[in-house]
N, CA, C and O atoms as a Tripos MOL2 file, in Angstrom:
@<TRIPOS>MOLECULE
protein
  284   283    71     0     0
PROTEIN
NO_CHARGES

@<TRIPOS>ATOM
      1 N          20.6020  338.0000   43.6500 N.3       1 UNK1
      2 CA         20.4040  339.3780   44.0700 C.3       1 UNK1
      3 C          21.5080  340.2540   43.4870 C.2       1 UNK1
      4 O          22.6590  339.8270   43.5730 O.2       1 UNK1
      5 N          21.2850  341.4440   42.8980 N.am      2 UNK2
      6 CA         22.1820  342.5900   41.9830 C.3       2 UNK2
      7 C          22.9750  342.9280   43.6100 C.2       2 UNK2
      8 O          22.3760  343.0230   44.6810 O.2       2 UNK2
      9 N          24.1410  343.0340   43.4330 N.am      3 UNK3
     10 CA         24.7240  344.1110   44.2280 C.3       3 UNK3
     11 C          25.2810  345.2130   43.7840 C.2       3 UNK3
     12 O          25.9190  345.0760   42.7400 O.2       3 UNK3
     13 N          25.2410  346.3270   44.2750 N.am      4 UNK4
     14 CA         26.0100  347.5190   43.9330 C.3       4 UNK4
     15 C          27.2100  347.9590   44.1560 C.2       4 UNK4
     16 O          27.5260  347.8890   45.3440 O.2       4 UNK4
     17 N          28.2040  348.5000   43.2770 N.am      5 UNK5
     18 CA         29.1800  348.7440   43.3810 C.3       5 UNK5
     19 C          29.3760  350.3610   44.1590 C.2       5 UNK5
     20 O          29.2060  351.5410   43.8530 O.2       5 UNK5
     21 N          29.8220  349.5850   45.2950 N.am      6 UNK6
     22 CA         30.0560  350.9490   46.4550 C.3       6 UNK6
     23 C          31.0400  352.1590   46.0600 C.2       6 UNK6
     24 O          30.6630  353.3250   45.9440 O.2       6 UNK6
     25 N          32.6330  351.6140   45.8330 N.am      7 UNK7
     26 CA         33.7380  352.3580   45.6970 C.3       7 UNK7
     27 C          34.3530  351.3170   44.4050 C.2       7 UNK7
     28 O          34.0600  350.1350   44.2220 O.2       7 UNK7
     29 N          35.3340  352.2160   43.5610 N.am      8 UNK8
     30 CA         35.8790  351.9120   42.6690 C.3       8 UNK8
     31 C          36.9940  352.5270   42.7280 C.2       8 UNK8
     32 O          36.9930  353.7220   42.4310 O.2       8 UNK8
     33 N          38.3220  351.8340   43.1520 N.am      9 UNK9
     34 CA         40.0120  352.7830   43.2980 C.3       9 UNK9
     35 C          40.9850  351.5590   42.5360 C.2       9 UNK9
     36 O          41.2690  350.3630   42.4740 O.2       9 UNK9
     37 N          41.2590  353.1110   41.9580 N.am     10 UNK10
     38 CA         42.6450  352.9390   40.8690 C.3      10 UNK10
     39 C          44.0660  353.0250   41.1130 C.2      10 UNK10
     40 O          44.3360  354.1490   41.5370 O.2      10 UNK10
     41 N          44.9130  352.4040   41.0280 N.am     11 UNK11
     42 CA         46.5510  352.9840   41.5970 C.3      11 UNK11
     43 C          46.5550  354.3700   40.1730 C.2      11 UNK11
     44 O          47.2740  355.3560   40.3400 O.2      11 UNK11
     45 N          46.0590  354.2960   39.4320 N.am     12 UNK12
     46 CA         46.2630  354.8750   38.2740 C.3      12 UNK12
     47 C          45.9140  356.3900   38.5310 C.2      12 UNK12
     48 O          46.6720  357.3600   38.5360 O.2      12 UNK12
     49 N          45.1560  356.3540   38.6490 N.am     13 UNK13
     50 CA         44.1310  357.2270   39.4310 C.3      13 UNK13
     51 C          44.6830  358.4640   40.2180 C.2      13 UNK13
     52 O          44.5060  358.6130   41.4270 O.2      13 UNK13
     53 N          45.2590  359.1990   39.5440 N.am     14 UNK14
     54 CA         45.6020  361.1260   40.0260 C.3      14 UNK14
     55 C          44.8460  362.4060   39.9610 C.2      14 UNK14
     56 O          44.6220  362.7140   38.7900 O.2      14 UNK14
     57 N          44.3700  363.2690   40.8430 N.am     15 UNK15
     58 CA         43.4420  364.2670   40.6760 C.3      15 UNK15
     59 C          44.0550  364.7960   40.1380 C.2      15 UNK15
     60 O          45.2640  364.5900   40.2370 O.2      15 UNK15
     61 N          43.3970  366.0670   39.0070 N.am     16 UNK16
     62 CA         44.4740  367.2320   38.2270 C.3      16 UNK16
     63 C          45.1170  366.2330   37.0780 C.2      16 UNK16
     64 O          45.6230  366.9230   36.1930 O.2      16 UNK16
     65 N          45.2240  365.1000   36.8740 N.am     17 UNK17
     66 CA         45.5920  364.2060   35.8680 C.3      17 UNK17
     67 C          45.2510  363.9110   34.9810 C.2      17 UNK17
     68 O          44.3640  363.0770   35.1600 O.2      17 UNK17
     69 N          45.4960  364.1790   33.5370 N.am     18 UNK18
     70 CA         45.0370  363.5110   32.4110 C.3      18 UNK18
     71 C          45.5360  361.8230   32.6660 C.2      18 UNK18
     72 O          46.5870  361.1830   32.6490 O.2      18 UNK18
     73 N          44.5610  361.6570   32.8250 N.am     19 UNK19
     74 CA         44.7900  359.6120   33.0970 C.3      19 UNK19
     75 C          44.4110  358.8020   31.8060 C.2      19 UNK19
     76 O          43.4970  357.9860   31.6930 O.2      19 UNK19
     77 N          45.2250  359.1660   30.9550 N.am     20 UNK20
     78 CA         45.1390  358.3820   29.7900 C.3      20 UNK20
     79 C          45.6120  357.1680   29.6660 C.2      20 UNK20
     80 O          45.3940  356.2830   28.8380 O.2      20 UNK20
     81 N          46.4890  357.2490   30.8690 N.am     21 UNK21
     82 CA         47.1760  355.5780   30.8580 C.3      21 UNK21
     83 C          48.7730  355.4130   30.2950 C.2      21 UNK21
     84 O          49.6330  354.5450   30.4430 O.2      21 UNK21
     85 N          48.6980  356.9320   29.4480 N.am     22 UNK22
     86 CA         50.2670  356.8400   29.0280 C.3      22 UNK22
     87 C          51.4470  357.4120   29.9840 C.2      22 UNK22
     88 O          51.3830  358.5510   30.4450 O.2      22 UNK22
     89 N          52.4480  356.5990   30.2270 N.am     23 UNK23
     90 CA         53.6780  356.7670   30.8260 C.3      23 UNK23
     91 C          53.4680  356.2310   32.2960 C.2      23 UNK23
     92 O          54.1770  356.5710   33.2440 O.2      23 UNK23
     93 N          52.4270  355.3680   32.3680 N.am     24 UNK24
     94 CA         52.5900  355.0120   34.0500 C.3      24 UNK24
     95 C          52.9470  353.5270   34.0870 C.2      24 UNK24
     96 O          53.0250  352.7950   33.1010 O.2      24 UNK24
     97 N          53.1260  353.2310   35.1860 N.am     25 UNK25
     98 CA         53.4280  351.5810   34.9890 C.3      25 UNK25
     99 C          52.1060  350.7430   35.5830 C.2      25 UNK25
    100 O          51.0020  351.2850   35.5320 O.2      25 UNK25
    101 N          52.2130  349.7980   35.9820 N.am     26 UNK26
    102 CA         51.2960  348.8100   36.0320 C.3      26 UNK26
    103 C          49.9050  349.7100   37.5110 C.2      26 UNK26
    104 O          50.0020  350.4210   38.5120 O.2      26 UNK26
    105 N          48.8220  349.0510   36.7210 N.am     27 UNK27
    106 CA         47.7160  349.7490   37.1230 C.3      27 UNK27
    107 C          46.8840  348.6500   38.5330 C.2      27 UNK27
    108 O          47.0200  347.4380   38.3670 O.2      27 UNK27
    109 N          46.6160  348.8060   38.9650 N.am     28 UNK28
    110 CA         45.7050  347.9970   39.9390 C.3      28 UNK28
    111 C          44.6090  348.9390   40.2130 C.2      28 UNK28
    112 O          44.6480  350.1200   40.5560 O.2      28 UNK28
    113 N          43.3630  347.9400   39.9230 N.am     29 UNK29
    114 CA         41.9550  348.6830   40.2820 C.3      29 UNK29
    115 C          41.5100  347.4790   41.1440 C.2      29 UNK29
    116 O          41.7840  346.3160   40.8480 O.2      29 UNK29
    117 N          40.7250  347.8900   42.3550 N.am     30 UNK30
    118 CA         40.2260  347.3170   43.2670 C.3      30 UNK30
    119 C          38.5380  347.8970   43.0100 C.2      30 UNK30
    120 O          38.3220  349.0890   42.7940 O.2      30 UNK30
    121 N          37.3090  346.7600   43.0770 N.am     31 UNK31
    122 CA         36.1180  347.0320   43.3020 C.3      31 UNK31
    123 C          35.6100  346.5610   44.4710 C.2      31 UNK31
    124 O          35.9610  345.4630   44.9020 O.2      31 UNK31
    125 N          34.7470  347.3260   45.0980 N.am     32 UNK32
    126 CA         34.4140  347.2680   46.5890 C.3      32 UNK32
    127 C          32.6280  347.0580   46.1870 C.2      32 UNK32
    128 O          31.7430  347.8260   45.8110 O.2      32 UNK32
    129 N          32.6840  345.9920   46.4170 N.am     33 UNK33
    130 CA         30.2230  346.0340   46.3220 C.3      33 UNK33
    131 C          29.9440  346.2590   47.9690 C.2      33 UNK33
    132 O          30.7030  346.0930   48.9250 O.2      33 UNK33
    133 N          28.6870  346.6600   47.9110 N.am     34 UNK34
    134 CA         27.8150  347.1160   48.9190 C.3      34 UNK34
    135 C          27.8320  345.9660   49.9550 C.2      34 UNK34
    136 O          27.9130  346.0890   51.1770 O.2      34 UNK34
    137 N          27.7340  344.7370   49.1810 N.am     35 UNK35
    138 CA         28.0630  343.5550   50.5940 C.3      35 UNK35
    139 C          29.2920  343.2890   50.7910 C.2      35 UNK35
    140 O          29.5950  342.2270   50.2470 O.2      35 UNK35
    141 N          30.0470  343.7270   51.2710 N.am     36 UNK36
    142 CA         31.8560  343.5100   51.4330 C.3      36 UNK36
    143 C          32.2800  342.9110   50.5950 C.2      36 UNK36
    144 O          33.4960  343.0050   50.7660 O.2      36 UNK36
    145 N          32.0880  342.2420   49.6390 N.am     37 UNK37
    146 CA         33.1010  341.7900   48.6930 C.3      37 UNK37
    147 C          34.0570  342.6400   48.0730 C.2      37 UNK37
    148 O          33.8740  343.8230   47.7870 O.2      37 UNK37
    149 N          34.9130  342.0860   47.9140 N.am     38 UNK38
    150 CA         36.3810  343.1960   46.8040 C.3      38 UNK38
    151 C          36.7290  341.8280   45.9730 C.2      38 UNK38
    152 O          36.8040  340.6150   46.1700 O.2      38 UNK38
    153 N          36.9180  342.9220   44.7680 N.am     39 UNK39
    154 CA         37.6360  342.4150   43.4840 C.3      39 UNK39
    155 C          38.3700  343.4380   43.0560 C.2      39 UNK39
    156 O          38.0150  344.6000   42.8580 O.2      39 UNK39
    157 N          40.1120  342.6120   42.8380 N.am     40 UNK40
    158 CA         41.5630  343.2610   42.5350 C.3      40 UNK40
    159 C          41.9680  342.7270   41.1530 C.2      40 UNK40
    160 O          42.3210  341.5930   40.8290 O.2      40 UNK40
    161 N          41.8330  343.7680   40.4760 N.am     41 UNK41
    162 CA         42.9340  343.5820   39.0620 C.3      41 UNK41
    163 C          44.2150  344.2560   38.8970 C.2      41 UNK41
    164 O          44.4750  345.3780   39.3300 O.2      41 UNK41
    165 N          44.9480  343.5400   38.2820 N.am     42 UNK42
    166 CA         46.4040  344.0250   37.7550 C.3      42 UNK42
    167 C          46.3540  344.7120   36.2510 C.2      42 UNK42
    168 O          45.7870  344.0070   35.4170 O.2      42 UNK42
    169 N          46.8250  345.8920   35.8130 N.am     43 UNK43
    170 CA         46.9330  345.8260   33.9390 C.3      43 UNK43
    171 C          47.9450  346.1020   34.2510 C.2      43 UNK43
    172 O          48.3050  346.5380   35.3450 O.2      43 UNK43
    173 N          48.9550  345.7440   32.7260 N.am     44 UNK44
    174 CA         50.1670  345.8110   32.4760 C.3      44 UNK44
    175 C          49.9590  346.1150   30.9760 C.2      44 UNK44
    176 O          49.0130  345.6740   30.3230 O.2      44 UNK44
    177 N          51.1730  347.1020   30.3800 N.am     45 UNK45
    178 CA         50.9190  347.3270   29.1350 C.3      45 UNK45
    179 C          51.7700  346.5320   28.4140 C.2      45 UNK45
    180 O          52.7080  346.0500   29.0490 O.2      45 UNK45
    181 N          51.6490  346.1840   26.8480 N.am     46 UNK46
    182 CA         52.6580  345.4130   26.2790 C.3      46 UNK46
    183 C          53.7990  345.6320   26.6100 C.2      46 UNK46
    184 O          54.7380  344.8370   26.6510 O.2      46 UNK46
    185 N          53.7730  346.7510   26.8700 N.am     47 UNK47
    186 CA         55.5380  347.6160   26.9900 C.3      47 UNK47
    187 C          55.8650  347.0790   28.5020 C.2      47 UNK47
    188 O          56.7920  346.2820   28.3560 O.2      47 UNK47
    189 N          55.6460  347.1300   29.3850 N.am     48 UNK48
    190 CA         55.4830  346.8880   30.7310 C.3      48 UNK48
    191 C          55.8150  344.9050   30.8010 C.2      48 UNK48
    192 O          56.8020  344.4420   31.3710 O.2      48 UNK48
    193 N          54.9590  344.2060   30.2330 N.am     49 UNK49
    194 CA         55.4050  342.7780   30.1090 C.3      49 UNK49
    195 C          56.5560  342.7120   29.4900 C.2      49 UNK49
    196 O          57.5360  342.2630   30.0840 O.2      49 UNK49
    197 N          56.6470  343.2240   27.9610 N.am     50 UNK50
    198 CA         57.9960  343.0670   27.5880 C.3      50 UNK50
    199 C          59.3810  343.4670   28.6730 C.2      50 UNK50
    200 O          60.4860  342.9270   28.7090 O.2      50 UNK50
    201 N          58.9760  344.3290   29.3020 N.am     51 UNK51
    202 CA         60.3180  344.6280   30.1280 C.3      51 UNK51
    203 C          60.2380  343.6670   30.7560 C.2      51 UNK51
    204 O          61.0500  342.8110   30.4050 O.2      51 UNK51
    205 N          59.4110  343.3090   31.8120 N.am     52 UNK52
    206 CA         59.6450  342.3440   32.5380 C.3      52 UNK52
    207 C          60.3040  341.0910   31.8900 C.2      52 UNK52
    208 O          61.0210  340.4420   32.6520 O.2      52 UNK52
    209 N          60.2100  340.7480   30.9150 N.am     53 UNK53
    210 CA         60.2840  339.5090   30.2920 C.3      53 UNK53
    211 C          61.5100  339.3600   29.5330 C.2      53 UNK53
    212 O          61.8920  338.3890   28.8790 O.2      53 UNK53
    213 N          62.1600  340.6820   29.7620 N.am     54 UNK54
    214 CA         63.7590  341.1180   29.2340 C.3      54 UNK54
    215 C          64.7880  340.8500   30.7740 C.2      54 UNK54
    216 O          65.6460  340.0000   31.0150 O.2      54 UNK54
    217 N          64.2670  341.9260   31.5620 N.am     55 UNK55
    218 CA         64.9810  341.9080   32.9810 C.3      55 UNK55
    219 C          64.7250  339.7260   33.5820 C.2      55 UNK55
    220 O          65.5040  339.0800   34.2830 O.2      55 UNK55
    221 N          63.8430  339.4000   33.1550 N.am     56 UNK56
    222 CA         63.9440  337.9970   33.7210 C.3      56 UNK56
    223 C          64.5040  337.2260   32.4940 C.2      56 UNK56
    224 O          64.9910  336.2200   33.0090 O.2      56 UNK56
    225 N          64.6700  337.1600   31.3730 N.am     57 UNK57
    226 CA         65.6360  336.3960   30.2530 C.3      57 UNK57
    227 C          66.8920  336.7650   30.9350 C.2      57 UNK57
    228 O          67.7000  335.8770   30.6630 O.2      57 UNK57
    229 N          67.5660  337.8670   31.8710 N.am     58 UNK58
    230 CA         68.7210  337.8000   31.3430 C.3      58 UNK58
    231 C          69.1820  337.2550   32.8280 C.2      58 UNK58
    232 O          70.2310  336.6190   32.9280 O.2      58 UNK58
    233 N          68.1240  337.6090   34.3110 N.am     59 UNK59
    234 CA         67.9440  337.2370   35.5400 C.3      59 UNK59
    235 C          68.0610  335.5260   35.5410 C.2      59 UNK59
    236 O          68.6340  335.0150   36.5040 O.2      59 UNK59
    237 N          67.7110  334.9580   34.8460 N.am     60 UNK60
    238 CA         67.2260  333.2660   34.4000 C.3      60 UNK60
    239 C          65.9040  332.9860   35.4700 C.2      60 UNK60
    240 O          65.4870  331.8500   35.7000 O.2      60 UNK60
    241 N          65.1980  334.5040   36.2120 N.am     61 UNK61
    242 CA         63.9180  334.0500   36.7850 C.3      61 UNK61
    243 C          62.5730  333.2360   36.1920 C.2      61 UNK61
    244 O          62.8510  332.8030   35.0740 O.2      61 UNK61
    245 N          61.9780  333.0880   36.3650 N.am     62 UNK62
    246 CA         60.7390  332.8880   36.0290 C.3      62 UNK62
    247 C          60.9170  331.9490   34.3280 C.2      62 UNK62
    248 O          60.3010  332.0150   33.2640 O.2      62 UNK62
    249 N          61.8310  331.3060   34.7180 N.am     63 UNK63
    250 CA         62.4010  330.2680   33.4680 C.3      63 UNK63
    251 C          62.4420  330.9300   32.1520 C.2      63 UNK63
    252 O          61.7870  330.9190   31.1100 O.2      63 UNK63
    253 N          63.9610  331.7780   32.8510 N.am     64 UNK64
    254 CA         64.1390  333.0560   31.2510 C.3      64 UNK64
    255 C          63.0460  333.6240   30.8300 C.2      64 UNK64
    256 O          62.6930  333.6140   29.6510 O.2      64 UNK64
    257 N          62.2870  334.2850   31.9680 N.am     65 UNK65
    258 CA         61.6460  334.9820   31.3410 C.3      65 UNK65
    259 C          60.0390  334.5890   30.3690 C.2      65 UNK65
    260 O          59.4710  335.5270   29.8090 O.2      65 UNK65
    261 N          59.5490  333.3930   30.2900 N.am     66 UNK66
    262 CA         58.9740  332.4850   30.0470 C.3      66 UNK66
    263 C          57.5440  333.3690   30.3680 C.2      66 UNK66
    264 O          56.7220  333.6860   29.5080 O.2      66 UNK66
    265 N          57.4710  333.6440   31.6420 N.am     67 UNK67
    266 CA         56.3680  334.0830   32.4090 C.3      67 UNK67
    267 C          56.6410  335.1090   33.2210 C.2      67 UNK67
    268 O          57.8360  335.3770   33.3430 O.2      67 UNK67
    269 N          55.7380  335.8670   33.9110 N.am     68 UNK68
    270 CA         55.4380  336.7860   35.2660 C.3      68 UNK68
    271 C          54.7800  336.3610   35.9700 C.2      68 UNK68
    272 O          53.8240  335.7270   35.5240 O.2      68 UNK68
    273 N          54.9030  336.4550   37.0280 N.am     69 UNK69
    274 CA         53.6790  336.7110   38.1770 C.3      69 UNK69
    275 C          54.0680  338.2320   38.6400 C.2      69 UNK69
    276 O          55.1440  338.8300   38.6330 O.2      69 UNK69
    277 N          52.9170  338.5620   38.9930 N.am     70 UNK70
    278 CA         51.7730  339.6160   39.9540 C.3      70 UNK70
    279 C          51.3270  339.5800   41.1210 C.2      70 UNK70
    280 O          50.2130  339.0600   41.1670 O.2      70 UNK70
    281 N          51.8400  340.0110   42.3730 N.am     71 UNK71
    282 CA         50.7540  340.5280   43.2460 C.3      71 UNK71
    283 C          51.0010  341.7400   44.2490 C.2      71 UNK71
    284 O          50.0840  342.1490   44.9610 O.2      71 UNK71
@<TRIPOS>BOND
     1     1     2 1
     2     2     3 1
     3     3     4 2
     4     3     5 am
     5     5     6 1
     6     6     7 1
     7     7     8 2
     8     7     9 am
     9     9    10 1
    10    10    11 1
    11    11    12 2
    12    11    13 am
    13    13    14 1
    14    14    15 1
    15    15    16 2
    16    15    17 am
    17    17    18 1
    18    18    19 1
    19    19    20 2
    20    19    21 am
    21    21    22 1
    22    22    23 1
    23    23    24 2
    24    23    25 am
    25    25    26 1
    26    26    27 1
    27    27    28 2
    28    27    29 am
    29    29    30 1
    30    30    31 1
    31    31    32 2
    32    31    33 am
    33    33    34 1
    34    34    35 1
    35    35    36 2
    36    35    37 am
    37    37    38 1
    38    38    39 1
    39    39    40 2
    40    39    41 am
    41    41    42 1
    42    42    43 1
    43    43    44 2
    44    43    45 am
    45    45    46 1
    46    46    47 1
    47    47    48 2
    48    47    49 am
    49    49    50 1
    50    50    51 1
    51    51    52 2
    52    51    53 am
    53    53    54 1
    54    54    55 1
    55    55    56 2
    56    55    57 am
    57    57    58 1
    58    58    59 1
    59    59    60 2
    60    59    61 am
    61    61    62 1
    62    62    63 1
    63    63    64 2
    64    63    65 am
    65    65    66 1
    66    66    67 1
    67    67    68 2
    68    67    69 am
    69    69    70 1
    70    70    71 1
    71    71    72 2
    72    71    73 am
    73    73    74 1
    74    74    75 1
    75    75    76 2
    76    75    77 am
    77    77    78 1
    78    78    79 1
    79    79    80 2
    80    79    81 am
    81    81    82 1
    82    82    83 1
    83    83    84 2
    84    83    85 am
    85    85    86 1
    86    86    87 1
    87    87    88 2
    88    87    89 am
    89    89    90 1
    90    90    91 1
    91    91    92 2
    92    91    93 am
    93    93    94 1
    94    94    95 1
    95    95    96 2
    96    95    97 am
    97    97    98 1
    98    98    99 1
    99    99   100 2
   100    99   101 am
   101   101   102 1
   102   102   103 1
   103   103   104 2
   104   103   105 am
   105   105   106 1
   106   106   107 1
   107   107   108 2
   108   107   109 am
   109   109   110 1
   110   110   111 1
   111   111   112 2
   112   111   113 am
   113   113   114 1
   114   114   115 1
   115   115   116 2
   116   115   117 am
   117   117   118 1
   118   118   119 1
   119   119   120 2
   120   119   121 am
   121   121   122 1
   122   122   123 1
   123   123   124 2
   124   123   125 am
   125   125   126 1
   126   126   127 1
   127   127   128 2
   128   127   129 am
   129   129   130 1
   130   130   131 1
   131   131   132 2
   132   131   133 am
   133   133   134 1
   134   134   135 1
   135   135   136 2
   136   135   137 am
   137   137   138 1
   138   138   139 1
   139   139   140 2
   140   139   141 am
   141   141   142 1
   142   142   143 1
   143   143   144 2
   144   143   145 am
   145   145   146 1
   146   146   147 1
   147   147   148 2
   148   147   149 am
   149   149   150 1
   150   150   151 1
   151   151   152 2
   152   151   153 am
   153   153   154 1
   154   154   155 1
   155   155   156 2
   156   155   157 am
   157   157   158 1
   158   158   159 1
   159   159   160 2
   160   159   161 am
   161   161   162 1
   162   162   163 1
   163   163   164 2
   164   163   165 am
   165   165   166 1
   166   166   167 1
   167   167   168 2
   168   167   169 am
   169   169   170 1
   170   170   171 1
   171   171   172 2
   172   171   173 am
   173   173   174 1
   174   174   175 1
   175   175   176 2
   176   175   177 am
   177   177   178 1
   178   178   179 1
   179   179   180 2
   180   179   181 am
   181   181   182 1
   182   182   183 1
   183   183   184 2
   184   183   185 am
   185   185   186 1
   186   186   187 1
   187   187   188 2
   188   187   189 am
   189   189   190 1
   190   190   191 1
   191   191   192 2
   192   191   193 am
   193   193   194 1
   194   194   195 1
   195   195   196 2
   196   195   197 am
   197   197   198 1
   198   198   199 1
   199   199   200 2
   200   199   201 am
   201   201   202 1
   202   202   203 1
   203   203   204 2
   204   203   205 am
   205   205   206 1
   206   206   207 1
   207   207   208 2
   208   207   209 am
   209   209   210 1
   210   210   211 1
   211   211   212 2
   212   211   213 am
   213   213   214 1
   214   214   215 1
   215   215   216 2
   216   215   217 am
   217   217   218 1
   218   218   219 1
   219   219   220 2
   220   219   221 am
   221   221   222 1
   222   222   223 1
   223   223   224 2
   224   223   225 am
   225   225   226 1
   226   226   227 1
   227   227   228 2
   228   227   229 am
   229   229   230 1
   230   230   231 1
   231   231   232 2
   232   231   233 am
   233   233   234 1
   234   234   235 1
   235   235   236 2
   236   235   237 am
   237   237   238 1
   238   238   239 1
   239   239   240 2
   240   239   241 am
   241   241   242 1
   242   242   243 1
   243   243   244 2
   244   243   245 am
   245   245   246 1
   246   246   247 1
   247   247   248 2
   248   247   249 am
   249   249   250 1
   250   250   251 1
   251   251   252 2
   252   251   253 am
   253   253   254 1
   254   254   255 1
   255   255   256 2
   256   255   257 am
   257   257   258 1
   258   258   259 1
   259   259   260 2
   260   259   261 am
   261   261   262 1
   262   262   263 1
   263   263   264 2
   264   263   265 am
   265   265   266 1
   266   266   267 1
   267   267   268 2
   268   267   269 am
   269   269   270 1
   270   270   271 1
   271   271   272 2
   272   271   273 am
   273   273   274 1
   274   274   275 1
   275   275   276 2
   276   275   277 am
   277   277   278 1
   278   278   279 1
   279   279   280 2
   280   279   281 am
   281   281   282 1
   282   282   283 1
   283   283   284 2
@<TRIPOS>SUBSTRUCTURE
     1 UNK1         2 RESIDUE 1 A UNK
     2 UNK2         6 RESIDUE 1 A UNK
     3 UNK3        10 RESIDUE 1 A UNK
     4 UNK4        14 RESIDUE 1 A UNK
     5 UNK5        18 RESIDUE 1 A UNK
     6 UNK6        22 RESIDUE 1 A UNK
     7 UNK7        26 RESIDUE 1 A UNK
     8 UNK8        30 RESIDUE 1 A UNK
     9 UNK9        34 RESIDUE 1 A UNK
    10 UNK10       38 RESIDUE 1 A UNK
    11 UNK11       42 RESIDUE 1 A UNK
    12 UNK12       46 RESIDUE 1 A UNK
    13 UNK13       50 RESIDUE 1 A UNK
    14 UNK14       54 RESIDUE 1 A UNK
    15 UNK15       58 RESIDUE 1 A UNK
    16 UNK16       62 RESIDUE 1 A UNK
    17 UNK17       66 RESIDUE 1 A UNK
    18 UNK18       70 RESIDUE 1 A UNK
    19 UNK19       74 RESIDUE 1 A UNK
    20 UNK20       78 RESIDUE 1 A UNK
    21 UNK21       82 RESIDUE 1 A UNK
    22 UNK22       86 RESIDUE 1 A UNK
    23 UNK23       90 RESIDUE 1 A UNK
    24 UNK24       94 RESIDUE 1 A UNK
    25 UNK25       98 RESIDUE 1 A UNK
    26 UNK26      102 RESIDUE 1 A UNK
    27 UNK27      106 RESIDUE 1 A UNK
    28 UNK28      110 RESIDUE 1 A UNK
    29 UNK29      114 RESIDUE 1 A UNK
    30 UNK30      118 RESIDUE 1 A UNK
    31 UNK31      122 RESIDUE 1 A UNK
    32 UNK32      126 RESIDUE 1 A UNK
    33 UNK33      130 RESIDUE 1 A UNK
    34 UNK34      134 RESIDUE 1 A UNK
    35 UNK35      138 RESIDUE 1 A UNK
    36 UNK36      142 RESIDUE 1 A UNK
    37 UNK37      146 RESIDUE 1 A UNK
    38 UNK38      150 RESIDUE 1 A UNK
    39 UNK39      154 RESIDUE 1 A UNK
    40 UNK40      158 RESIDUE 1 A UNK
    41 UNK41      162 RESIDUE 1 A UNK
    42 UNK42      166 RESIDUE 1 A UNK
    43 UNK43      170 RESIDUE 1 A UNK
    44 UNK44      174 RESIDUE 1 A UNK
    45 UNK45      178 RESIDUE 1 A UNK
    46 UNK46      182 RESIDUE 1 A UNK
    47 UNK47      186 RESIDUE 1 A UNK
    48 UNK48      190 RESIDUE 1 A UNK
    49 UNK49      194 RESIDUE 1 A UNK
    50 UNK50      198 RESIDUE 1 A UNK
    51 UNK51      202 RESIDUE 1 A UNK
    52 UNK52      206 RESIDUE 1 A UNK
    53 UNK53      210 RESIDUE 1 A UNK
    54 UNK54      214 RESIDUE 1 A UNK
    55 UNK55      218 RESIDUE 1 A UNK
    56 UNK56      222 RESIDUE 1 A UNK
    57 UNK57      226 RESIDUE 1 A UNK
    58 UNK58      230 RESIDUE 1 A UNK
    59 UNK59      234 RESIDUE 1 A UNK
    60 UNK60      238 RESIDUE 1 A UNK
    61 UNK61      242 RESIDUE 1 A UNK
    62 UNK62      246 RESIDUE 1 A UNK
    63 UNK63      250 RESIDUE 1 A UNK
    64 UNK64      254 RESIDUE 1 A UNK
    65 UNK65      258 RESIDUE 1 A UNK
    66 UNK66      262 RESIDUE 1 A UNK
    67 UNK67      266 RESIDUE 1 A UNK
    68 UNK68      270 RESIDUE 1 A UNK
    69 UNK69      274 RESIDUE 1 A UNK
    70 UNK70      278 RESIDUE 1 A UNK
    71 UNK71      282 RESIDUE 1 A UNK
């Protein structure tokens, strides 16, 4: 059975905003369907991982920096 997508929200997401995506940091969009389900994504831009992956090389987190986690 198709379900429909009820609501669609962005952290990104500003009224009056050109939302091009440039100069913000990491994005989370949440989808809401008509039968309660939700589905949550994370984006991160290259620029956005690379930092992270600088601030944890020098932290020795996430095994120098190796990886991220998200949530």
């Amino acid at each position: 059975m198709d379900e429909l997508i009820r609501h669609i929200y962005s952290s990104a997401w500003e009224e009056g905003v050109d939302n091009d995506g440039a100069g913000i940091g990491p994005a989370d969009v949440v989808v809401c369907l008509t039968n309660g389900e939700k589905f949550v994504a994370s984006f991160f831009s290259y620029d956005q991982i690379a930092e992270l992956r600088r601030v944890h090389q020098a932290s020795g987190e996430f095994l120098h920096g190796a990886y991220f986690w998200s949530k």
